[in-house]
C-alpha positions in Angstrom: 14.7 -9.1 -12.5 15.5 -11.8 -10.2 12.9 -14.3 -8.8 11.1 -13.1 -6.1 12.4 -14.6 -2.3 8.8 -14.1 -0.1 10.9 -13.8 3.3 10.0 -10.5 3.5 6.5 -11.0 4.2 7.0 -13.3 7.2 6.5 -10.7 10.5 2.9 -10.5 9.4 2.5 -14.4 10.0 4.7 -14.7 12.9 3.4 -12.0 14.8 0.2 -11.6 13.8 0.7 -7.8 12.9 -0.5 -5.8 9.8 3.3 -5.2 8.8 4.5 -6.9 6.6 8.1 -5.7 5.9 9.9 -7.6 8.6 13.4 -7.0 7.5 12.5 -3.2 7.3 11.1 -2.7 10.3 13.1 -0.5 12.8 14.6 -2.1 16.0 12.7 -1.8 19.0 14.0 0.2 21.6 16.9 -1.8 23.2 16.1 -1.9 26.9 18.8 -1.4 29.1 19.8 -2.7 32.5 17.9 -1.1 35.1 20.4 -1.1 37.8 22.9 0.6 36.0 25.9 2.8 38.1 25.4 6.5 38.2 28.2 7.0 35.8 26.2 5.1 33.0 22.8 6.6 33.6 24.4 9.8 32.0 25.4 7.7 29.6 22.1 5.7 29.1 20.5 9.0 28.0 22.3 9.2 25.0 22.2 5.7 24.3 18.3 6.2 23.9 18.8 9.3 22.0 21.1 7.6 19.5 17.9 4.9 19.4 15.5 6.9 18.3 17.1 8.6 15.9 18.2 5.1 14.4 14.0 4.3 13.9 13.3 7.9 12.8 16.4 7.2 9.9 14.7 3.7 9.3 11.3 4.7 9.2 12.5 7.4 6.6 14.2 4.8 4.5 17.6 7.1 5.8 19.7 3.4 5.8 23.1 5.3 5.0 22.6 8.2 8.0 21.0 5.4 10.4 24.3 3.2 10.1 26.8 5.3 11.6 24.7 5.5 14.3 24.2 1.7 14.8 28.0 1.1 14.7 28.3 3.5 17.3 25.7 2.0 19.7 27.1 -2.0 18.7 30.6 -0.1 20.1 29.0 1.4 23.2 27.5 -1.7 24.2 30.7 -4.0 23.9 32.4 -1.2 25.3 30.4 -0.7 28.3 28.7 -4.5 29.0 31.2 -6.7 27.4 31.6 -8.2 23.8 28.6 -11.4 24.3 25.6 -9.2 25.8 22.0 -8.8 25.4 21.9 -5.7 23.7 23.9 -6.8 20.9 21.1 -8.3 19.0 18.6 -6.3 17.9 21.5 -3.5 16.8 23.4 -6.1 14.9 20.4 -7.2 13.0 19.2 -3.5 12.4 22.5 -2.7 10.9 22.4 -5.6 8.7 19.1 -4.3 7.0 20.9 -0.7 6.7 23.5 -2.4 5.2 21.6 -4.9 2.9 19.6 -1.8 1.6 22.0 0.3 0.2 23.5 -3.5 -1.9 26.4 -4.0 1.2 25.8 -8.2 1.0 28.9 -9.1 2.4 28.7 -7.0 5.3 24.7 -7.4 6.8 25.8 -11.1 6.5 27.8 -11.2 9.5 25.6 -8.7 11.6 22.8 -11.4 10.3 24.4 -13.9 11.9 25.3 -12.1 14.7 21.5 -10.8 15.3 20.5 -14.8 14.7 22.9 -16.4 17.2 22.8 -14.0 19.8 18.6 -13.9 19.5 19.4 -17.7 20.1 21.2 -17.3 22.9 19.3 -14.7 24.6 15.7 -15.2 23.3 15.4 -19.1 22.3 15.6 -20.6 19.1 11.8 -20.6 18.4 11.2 -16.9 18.9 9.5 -15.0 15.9 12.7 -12.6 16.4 14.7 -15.5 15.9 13.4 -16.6 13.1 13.1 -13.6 11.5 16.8 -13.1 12.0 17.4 -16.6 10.7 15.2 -15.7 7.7 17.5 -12.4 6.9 20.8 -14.3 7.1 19.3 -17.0 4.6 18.0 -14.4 2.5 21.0 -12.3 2.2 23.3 -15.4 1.6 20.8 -16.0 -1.8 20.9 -12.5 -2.7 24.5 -12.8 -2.3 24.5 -15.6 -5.0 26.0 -18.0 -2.1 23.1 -20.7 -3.1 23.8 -23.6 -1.4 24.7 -21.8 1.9 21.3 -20.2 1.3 19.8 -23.7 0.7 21.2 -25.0 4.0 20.3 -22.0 5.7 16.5 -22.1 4.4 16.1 -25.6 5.2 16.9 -25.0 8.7 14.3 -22.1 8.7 11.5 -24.5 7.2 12.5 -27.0 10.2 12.4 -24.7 13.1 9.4 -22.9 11.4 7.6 -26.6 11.0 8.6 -27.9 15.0 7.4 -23.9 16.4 4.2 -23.3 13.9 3.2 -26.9 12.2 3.8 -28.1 8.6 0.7 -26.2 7.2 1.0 -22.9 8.8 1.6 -19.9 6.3 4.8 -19.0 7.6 6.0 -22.4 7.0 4.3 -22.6 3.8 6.2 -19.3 2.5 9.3 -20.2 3.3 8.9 -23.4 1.5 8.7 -21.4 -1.2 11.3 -19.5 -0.5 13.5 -22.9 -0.3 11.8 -23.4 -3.9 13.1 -20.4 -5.1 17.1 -20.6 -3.6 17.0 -24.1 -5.6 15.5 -22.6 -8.9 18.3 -20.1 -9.1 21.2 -22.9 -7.9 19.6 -24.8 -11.4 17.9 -27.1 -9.4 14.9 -26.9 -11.1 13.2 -29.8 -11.3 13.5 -30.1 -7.0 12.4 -27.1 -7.3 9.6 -27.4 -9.1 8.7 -30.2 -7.0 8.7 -28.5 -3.7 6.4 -25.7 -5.1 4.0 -28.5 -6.7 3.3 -29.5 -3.4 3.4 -26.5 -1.4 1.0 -25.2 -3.8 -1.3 -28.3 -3.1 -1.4 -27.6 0.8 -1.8 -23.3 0.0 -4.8 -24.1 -1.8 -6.4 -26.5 0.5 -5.4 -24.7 3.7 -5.2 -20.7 2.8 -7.1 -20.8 -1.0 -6.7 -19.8 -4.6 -6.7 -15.8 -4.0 -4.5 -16.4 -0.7 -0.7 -14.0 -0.9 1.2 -17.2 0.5 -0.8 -19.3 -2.2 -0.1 -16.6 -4.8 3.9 -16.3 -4.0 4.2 -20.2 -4.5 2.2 -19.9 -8.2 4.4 -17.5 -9.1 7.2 -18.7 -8.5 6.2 -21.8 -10.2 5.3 -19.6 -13.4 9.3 -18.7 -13.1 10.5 -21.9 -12.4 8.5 -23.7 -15.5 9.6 -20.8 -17.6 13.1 -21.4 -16.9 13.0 -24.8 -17.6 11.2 -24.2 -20.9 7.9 -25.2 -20.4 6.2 -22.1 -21.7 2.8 -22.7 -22.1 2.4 -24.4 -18.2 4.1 -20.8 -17.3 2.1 -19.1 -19.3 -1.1 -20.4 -17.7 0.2 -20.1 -13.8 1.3 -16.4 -14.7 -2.3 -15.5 -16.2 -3.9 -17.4 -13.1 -1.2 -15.0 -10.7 -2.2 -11.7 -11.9 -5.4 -12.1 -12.3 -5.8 -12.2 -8.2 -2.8 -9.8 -8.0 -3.8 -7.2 -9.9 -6.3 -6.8 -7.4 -4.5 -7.4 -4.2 -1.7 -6.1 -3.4 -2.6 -3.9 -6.6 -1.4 -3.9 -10.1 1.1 -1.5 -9.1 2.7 -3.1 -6.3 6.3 -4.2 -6.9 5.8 -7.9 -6.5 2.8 -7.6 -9.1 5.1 -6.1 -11.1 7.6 -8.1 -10.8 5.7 -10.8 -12.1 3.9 -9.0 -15.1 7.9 -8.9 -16.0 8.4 -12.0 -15.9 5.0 -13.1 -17.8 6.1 -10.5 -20.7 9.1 -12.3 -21.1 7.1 -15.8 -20.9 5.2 -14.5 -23.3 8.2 -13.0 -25.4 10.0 -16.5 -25.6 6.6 -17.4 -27.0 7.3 -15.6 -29.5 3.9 -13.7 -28.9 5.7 -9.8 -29.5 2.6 -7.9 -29.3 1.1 -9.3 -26.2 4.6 -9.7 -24.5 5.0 -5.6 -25.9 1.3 -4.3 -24.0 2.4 -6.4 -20.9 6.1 -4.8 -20.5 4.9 -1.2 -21.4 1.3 -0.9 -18.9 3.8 -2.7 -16.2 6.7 0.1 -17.4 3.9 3.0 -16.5 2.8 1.8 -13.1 6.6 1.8 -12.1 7.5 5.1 -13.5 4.1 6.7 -11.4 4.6 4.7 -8.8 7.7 3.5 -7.8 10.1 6.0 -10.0 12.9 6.2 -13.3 15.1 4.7 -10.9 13.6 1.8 -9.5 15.1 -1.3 -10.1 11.7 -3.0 -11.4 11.1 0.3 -13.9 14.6 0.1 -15.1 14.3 -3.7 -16.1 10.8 -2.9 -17.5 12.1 -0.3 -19.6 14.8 -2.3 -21.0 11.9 -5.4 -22.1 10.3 -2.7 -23.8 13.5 -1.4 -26.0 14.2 -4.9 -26.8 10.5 -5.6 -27.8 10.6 -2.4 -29.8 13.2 -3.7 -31.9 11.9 -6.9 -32.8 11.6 -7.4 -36.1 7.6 -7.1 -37.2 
């Protein structure tokens, strides 16, 4: 189970919105030139036809049947406006996340990109659309394993997040972290663990202890000390995490569960088998109830718990 990236929280502090699944969300309806010739406004019809479906697909968590459609409308529009126009965008970047869900890395990169660069062009480079766009490219180039593109990439986002929001606003605060996290996994730990020392300094002072943005940073701290061997410090920031997590966003809430992981195998490396053994197997039955046998986070569960099964007593 991989470290947890916190980009996908970021709509909710850019916007303002109870959402918090930016990458998720559905596109909003493209809107289309208003003075359009009467052999397009046949044609428009269908275009916002083809739209809706796309967010009723989305919505559903239908990525594969939504992305046929998307490739169709991205053709349409070149087709009909020309290859650089404003309705490019928001389709590029919704195919990207119907891509990136069902694991197709290298291809939602380029519609990323696209999405960012022509939300640039058309929008300005300090839009929360932007950024958000910005946020997905960088986020699939880490998932992707492309490290130090995703570090270049991130810090950029932290920049234009610091110049449109301030140094201590949450969004710049989580992303941060997120920087924190592409240079854990490219073995730059001990930057790493620098960057999160501080940001976790300003979460606490600015946001407080029980605070998600504050919470995110702590554990991916707990990560980053584990990795480097430090596992009593891990230990203790893991303890500190769930305790607040457990109650919000829930105990069974992936990212609480991706972290109760990660503290059984703290704890495991410890050496401490029982403990490590409870841990793994009450965060194993949250994910089977809630999230299902074939959810990534119960399937790496379930394999702690075989492993801790056949430790020797």
């Amino acid at each position: 189970m991989k470290s947890t990236i916190v980009a996908f929280h970021l709509a909710v502090l850019l916007s303002g919105s109870a959402v918090l699944h930016s990458a998720e969300t559905p596109p909003a309806e493209v809107k289309l030139p208003e003075d359009l010739p009467e052999d397009l406004k046949k044609q428009a019809l269908e275009f916002k036809k083809q739209q809706a479906s796309v967010r009723e697909y989305m919505e559903a968590g239908k990525y594969a049947e939504a992305e046929p459609l998307l490739r169709s409308l991205i053709t349409a529009f070149k087709t009909y406006f020309g290859p650089g126009n404003a309705l490019l965008p928001e389709c590029q970047g919704a195919l990207g996340t119907c891509l990136r869900a069902q694991g197709k890395l290298a291809e939602a990169e380029p519609e990323f990109r696209a999405a960012w660069e022509g939300h640039v062009k058309y929008l300005g480079a300090d839009k929360p659309e932007t950024l958000r766009m910005h946020n997905a490219l960088a986020e699939t180039l880490h998932q992707e394993g492309k490290f130090e593109e995703a570090e270049k990439e991130t810090r950029s986002l932290v920049q234009e997040m610091t110049q449109v929001y301030g140094p201590e606003h949450p969004a710049t605060l989580l992303n941060r972290t997120n920087l924190a996290v592409v240079l854990g996994d490219g073995k730059k730990h001990a930057e790493a663990e620098k960057e999160l020392q501080e940001v976790l300094k300003i979460d606490l002072r600015v946001l407080g202890i029980d605070k998600q943005p504050t919470l995110m940073a702590r554990g991916a701290l707990a990560i980053n000390l584990r990795e480097q061997g430090k596992l009593a410090e891990a230990e203790k920031e893991f303890r500190a995490v769930l305790l607040f997590m457990d109650i919000n966003p829930g105990e069974a809430h992936p990212d609480t569960l991706t972290y109760r992981y990660h503290f059984a195998l703290c704890l495991t490396l410890e050496k401490k088998y029982a403990e490590a053994k409870k841990e793994a197997e009450a965060g194993l039955a949250m994910a089977r109830n809630k999230l299902g046998d074939d959810h990534p986070n119960t399937k790496e569960l379930q394999q702690l718990v075989t492993n801790l099964q056949n430790v020797p007593k």
